[in-house]
py3Dmol code that shows the C-alpha trace and the ligand (Angstrom):
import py3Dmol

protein = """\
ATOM      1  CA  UNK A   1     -54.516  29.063 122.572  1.00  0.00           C
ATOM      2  CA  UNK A   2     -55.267  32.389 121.307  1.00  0.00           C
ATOM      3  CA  UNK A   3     -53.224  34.358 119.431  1.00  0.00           C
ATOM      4  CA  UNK A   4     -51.093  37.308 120.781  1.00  0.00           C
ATOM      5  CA  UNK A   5     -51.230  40.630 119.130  1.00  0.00           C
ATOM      6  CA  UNK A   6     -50.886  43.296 122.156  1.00  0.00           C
ATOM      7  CA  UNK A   7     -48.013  42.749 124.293  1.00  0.00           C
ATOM      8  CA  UNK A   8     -46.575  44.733 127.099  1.00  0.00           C
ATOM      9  CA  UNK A   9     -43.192  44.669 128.203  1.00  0.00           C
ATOM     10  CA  UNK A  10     -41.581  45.547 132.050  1.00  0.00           C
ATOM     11  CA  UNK A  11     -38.171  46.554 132.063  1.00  0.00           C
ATOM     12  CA  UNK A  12     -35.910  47.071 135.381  1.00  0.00           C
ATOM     13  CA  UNK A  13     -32.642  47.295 136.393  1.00  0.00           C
ATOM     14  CA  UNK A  14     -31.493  43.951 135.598  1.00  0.00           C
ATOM     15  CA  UNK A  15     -31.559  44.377 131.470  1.00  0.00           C
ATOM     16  CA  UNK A  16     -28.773  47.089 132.235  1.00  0.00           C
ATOM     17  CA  UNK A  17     -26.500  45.264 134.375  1.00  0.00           C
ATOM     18  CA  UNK A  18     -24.947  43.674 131.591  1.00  0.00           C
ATOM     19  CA  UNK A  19     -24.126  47.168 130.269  1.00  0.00           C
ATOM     20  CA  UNK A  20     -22.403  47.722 132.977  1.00  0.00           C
ATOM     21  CA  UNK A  21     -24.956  49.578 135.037  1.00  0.00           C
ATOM     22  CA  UNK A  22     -25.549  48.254 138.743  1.00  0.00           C
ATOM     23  CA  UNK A  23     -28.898  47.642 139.864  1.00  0.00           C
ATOM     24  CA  UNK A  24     -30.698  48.513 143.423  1.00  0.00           C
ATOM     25  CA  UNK A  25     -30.563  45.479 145.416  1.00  0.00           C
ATOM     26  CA  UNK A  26     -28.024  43.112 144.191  1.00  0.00           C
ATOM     27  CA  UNK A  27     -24.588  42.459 145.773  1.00  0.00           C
ATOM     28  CA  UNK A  28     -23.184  45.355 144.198  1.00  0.00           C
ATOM     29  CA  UNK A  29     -26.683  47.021 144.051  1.00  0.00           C
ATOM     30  CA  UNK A  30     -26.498  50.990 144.250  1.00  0.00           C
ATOM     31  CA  UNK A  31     -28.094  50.751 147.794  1.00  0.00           C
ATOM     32  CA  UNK A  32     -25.287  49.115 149.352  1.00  0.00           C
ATOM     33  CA  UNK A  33     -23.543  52.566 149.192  1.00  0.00           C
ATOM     34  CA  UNK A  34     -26.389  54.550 149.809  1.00  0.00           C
ATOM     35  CA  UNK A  35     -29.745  54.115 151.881  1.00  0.00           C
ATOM     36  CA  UNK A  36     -32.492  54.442 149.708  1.00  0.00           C
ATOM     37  CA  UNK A  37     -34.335  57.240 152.438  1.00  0.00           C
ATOM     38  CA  UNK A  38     -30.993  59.514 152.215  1.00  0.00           C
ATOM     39  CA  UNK A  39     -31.353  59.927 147.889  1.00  0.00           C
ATOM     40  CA  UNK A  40     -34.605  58.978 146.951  1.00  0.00           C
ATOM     41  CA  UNK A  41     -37.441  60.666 148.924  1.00  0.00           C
ATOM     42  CA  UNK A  42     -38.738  64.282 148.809  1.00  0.00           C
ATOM     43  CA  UNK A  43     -37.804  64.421 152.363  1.00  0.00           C
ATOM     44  CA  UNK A  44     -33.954  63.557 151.371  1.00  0.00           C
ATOM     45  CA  UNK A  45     -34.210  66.131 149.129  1.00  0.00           C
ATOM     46  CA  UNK A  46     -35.366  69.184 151.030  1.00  0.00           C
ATOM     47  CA  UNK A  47     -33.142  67.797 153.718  1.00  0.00           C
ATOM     48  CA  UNK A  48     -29.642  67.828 151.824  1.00  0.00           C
ATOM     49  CA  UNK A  49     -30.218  68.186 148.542  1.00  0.00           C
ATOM     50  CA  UNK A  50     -26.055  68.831 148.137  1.00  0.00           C
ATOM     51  CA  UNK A  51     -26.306  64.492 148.497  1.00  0.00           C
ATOM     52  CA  UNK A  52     -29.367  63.662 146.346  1.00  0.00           C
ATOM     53  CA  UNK A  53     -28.077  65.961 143.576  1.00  0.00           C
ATOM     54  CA  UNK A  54     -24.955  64.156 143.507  1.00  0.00           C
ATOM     55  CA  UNK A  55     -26.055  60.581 143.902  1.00  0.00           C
ATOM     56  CA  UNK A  56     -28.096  61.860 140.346  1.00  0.00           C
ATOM     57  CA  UNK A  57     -24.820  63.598 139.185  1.00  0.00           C
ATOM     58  CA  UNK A  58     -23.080  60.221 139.478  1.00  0.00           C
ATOM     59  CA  UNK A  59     -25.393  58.285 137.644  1.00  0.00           C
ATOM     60  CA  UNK A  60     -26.311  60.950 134.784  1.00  0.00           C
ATOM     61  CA  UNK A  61     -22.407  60.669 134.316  1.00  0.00           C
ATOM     62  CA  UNK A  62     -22.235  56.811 134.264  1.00  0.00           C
ATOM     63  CA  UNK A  63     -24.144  57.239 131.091  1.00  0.00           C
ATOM     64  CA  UNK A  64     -21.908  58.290 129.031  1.00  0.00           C
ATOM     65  CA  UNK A  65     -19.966  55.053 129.392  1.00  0.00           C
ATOM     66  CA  UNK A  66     -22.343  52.468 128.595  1.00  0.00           C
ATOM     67  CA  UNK A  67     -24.308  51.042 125.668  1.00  0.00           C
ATOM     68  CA  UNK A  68     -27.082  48.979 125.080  1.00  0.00           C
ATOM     69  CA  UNK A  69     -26.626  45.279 125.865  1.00  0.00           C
ATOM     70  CA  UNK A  70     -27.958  42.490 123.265  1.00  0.00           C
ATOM     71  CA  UNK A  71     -31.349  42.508 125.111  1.00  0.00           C
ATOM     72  CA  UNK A  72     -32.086  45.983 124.687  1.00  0.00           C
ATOM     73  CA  UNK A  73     -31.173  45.891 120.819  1.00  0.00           C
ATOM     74  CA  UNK A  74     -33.722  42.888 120.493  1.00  0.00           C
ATOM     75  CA  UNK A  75     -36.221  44.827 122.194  1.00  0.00           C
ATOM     76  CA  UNK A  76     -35.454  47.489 119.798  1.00  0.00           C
ATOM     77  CA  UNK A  77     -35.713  44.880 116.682  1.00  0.00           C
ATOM     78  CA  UNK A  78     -39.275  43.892 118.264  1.00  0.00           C
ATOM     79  CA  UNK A  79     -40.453  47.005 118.698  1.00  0.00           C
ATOM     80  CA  UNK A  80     -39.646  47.726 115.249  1.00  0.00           C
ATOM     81  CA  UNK A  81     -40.756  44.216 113.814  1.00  0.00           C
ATOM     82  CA  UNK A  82     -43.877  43.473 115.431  1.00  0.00           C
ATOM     83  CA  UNK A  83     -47.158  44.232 114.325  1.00  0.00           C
ATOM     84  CA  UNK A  84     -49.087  44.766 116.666  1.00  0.00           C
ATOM     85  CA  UNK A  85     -49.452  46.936 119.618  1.00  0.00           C
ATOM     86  CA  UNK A  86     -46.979  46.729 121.621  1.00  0.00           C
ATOM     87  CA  UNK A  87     -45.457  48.825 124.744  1.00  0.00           C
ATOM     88  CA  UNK A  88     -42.174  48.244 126.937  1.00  0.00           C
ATOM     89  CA  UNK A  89     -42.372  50.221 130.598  1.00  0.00           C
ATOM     90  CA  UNK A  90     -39.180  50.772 132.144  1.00  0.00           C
ATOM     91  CA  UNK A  91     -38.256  51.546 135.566  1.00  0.00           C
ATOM     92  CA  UNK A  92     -34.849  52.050 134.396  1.00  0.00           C
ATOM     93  CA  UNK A  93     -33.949  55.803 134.673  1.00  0.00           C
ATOM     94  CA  UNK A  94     -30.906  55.354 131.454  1.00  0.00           C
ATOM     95  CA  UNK A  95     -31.703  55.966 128.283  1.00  0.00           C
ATOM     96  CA  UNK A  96     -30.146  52.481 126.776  1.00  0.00           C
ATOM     97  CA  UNK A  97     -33.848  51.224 124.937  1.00  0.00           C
ATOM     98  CA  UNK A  98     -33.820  54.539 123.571  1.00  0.00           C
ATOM     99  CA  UNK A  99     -30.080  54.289 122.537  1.00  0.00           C
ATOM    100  CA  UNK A 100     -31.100  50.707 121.126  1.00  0.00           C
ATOM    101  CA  UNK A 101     -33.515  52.730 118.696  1.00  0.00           C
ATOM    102  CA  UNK A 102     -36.589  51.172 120.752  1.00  0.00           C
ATOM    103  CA  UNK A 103     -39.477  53.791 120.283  1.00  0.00           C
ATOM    104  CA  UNK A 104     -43.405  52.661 121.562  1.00  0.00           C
ATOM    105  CA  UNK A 105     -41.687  53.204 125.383  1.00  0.00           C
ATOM    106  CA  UNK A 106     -41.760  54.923 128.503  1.00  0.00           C
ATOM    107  CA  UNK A 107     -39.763  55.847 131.593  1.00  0.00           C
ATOM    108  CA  UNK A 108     -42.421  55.090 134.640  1.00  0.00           C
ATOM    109  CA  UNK A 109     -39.689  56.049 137.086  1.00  0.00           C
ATOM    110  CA  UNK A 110     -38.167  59.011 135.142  1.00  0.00           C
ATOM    111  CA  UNK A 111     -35.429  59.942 133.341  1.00  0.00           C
ATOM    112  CA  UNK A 112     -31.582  60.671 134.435  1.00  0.00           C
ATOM    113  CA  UNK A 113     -31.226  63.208 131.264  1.00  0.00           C
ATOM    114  CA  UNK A 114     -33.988  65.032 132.257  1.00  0.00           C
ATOM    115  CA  UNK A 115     -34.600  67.970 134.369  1.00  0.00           C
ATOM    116  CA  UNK A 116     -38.272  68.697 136.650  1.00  0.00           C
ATOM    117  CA  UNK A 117     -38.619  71.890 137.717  1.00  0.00           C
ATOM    118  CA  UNK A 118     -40.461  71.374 141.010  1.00  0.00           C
ATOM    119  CA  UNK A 119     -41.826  75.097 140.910  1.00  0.00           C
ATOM    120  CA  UNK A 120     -44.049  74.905 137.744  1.00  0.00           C
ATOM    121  CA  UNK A 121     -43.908  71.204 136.317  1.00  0.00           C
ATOM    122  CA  UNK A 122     -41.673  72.049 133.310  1.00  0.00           C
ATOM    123  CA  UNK A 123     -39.220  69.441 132.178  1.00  0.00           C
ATOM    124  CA  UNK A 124     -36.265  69.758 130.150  1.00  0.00           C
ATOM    125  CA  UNK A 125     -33.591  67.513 128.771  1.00  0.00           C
ATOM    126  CA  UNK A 126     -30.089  68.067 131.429  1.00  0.00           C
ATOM    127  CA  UNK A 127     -26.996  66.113 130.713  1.00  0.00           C
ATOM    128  CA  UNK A 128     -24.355  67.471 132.836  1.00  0.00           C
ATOM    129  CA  UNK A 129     -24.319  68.164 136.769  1.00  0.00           C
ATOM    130  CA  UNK A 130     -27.224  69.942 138.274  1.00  0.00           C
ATOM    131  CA  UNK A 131     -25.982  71.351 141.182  1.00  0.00           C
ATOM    132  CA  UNK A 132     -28.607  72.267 143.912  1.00  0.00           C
ATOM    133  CA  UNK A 133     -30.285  75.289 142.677  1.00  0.00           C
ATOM    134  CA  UNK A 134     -30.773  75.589 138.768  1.00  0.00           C
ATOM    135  CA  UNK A 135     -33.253  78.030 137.365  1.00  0.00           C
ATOM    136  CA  UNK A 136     -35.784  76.722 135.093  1.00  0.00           C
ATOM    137  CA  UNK A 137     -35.830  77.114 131.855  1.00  0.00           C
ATOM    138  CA  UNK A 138     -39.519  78.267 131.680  1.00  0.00           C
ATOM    139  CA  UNK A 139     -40.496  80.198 134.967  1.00  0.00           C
ATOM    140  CA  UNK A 140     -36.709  81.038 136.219  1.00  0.00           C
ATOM    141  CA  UNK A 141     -37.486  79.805 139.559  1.00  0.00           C
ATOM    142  CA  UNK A 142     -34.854  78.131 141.120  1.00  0.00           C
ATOM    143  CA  UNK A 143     -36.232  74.680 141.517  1.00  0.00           C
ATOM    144  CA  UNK A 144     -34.820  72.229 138.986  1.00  0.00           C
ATOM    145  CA  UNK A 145     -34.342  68.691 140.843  1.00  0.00           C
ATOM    146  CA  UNK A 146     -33.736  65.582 138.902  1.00  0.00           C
ATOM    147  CA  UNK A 147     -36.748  64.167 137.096  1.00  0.00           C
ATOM    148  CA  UNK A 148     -37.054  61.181 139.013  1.00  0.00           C
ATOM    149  CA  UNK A 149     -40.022  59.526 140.940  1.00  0.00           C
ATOM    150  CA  UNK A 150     -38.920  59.252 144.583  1.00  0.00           C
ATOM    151  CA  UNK A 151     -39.939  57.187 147.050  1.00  0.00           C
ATOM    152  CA  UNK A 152     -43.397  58.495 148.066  1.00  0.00           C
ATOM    153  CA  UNK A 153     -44.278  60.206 144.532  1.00  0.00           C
ATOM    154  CA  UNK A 154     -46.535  58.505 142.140  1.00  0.00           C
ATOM    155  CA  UNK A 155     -44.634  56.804 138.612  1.00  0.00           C
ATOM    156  CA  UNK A 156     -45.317  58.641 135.566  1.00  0.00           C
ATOM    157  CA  UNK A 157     -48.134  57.625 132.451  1.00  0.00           C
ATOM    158  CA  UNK A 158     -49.863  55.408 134.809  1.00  0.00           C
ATOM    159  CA  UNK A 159     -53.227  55.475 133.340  1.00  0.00           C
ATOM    160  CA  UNK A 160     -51.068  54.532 129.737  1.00  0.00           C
ATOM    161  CA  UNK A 161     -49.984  51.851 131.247  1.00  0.00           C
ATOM    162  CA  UNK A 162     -53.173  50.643 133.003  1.00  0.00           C
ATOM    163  CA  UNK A 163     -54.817  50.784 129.440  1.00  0.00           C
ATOM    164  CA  UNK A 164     -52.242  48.875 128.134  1.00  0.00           C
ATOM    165  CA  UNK A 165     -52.720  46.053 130.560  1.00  0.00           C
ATOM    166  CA  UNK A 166     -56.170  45.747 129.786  1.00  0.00           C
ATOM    167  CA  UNK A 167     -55.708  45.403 126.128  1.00  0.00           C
ATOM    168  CA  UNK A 168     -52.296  42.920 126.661  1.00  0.00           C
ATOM    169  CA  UNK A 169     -52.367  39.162 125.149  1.00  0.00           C
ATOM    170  CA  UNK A 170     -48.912  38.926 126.800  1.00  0.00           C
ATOM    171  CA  UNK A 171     -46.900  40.913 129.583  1.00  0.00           C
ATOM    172  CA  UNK A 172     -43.267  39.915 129.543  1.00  0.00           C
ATOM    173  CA  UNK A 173     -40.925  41.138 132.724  1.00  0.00           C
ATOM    174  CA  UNK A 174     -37.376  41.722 132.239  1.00  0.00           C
ATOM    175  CA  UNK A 175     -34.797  41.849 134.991  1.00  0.00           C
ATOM    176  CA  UNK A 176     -36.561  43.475 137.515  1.00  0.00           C
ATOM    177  CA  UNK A 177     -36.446  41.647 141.705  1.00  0.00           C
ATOM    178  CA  UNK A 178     -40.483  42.935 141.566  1.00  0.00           C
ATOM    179  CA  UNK A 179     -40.002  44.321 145.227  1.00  0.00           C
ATOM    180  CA  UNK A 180     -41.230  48.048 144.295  1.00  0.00           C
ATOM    181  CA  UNK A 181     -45.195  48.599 143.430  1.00  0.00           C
ATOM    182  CA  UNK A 182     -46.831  49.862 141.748  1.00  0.00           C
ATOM    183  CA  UNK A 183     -44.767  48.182 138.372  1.00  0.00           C
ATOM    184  CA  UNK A 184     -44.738  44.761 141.293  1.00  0.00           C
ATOM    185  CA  UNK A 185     -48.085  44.404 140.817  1.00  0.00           C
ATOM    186  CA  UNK A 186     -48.462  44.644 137.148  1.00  0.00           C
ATOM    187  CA  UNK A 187     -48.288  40.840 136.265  1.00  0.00           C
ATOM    188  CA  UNK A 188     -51.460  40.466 138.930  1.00  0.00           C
ATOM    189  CA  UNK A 189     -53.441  43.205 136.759  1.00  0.00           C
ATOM    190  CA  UNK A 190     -52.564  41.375 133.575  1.00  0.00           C
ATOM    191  CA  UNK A 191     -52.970  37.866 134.402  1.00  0.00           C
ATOM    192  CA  UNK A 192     -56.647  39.673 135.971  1.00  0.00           C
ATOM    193  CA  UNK A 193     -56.963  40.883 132.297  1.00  0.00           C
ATOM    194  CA  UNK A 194     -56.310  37.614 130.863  1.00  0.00           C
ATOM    195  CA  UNK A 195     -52.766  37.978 129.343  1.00  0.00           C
ATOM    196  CA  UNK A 196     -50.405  35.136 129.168  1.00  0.00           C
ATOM    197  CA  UNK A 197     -47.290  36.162 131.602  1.00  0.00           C
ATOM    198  CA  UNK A 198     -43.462  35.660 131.088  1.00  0.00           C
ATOM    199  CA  UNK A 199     -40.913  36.595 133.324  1.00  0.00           C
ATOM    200  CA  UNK A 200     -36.939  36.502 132.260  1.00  0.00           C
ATOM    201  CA  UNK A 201     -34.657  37.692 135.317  1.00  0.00           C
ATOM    202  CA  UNK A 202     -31.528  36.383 136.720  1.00  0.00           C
ATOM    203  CA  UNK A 203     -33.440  34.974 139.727  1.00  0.00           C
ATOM    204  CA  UNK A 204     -36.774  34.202 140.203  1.00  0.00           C
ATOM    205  CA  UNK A 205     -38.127  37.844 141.019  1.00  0.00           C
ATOM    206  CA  UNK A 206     -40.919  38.491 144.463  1.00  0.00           C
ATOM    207  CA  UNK A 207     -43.840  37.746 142.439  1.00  0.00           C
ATOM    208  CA  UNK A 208     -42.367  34.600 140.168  1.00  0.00           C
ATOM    209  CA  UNK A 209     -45.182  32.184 141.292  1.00  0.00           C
ATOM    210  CA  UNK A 210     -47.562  34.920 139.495  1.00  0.00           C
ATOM    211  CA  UNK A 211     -45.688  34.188 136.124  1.00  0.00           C
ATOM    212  CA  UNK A 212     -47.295  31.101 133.871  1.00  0.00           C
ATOM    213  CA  UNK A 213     -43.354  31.198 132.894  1.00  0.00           C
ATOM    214  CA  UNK A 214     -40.090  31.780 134.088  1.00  0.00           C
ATOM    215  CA  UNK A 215     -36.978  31.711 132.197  1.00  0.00           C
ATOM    216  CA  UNK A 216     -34.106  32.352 134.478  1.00  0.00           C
ATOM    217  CA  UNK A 217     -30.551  33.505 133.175  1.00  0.00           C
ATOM    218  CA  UNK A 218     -29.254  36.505 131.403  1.00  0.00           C
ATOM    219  CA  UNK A 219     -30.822  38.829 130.126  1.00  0.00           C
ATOM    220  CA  UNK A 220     -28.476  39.386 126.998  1.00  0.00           C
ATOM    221  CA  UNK A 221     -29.243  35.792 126.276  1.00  0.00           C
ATOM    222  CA  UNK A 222     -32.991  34.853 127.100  1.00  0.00           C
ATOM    223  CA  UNK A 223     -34.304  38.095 125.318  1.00  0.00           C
ATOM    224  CA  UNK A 224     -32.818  38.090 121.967  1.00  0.00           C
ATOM    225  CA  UNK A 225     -33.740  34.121 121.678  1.00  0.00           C
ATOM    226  CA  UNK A 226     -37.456  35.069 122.867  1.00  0.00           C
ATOM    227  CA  UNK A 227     -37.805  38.246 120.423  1.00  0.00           C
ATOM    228  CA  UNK A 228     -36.807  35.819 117.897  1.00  0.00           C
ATOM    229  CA  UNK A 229     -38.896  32.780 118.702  1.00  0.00           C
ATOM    230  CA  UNK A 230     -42.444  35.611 119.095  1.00  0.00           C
ATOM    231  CA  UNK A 231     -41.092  37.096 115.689  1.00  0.00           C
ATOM    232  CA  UNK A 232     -40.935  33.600 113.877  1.00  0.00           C
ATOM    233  CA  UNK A 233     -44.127  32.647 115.919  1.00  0.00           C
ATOM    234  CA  UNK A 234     -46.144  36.212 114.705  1.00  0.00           C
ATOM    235  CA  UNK A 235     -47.769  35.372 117.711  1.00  0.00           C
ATOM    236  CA  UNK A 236     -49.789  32.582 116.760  1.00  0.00           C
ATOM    237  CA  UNK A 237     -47.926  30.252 119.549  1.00  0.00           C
ATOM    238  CA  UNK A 238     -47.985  30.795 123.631  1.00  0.00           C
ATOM    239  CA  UNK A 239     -44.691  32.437 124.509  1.00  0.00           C
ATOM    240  CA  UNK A 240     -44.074  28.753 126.182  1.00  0.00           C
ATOM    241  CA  UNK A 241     -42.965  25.612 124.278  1.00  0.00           C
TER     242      UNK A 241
END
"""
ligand_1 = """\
39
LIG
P -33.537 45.521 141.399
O -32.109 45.844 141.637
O -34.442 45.497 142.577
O -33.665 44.086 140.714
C -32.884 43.740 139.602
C -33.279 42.340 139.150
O -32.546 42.060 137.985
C -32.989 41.234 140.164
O -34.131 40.379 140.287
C -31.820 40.462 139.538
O -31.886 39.068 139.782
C -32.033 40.742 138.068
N -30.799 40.720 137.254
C -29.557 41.106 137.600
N -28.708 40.955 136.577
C -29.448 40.472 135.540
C -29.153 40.086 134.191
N -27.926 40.197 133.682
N -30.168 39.632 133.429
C -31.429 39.512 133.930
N -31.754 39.840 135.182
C -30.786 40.313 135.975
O -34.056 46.528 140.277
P -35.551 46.915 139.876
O -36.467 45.765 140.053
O -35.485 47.557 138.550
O -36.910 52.944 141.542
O -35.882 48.021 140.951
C -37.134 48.642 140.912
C -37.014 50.071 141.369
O -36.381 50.116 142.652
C -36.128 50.946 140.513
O -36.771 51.438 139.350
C -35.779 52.063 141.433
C -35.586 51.318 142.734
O -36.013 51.971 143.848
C -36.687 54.277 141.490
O -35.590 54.779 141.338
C -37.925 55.107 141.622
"""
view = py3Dmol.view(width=600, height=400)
view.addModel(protein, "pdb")
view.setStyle({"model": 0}, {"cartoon": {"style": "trace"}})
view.addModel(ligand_1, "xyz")
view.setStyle({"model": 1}, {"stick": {}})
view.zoomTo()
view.show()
């Protein structure tokens, strides 16, 4: 078995949910309040942006009452143990990795505490309510929307995370159902690449049968006791026993 030195992790919703955070498409998923085309598309937006700004407002405020779960901390402690390269992708619009003191990753899908402005591209960090309207910072125009990928946009650092792939010994998903593309289809273009795949997630996610491994159960509780077993390993063992 060949060693692993590049790894690349997928994040999603479900590595929050212990933190309190409700993902998409479980029982008490966000979309059970809300259909995804009425907050998440440019078309929502133009169309009543009063409701997409608030569904936003909502979550940006949740913030402020969670923390990092025990899975994001070990991601945080692997990120700052391992020695090689190493990159965790996110879907998740919080900012708990960050919070966890996680550093070498990236928000695919966006970022709640961020503002876009759609007139000239700027960004800039928001952590209040943006109310329909906001100038921007840098041109003044009046066109700061959340900085979120919407249904219909393409995810953010793409061709990072492509290159990534290419290079990965291992790609580990986290809590994520795999039912939105183009992060879905990411264990395909690594197992294509040749990395050794790992999935942990509550369930068995859309694409398990893609994984050579599935660990099913908490997050909180399979991630910690894998960062430790690849950190005693130093990658000379398959993430499998
Ligand atoms: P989902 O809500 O689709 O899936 C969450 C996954 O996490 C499910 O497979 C659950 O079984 C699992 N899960 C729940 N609790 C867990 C726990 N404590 N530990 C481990 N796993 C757990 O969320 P995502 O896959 O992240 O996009 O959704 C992908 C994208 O769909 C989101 O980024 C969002 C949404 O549309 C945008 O906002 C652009």
């Amino acid at each position: 078995m060949a060693s692993i030195r590049n790894i690349v992790i997928l994040t999603g919703a479900g590595i929050s949910a212990e933190s309190g955070v409700a993902t998409f498409r479980g029982p008490d998923g966000l979309w059970e309040g809300h259909r995804v085309e009425d907050v998440c598309t440019p078309e929502a937006l133009a169309a009543d942006p009063a409701l997409v700004h608030e569904f936003y407002d909502m979550r940006r405020a949740k913030l402020g009452t969670v923390k990092p779960n025990a899975a994001h901390h070990a991601l945080a402690r692997l990120d700052a143990e391992w020695p090689g390269e190493l990159l965790i992708v996110t879907q998740n619009v919080d900012d708990l990795h960050e919070r966890a003191g996680a550093k070498r990753m990236l928000h695919m899908h966006g970022e709640l505490l961020s503002a876009l402005c759609a007139g000239c591209g700027a960004r800039q960090r928001w952590t209040g309510a943006m109310p329909p309207g906001q100038a921007c910072g840098a041109c003044g125009m009046a066109a700061l929307r959340p900085d979120i990928v919407f249904f219909g946009e393409i995810p953010y650092r793409m061709d990072e995370i492509e290159a990534a792939l290419a290079q990965a010994d291992l790609f580990v998903s986290i809590g994520t159902s795999g039912a939105v593309y183009p992060a879905a289809g990411f264990v395909r273009l690594a197992h294509h690449y040749g990395a050794r795949t790992l999935e942990l997630n509550l369930d068995p996610s859309e694409g398990s049968s893609w994984f050579d491994e599935s660990r099913l159960g908490r997050a909180g509780e399979l991630v910690p006791i894998w960062v430790a077993e690849i950190l005693a390993d130093g990658g000379q063992a398959p993430p499998s026993a």
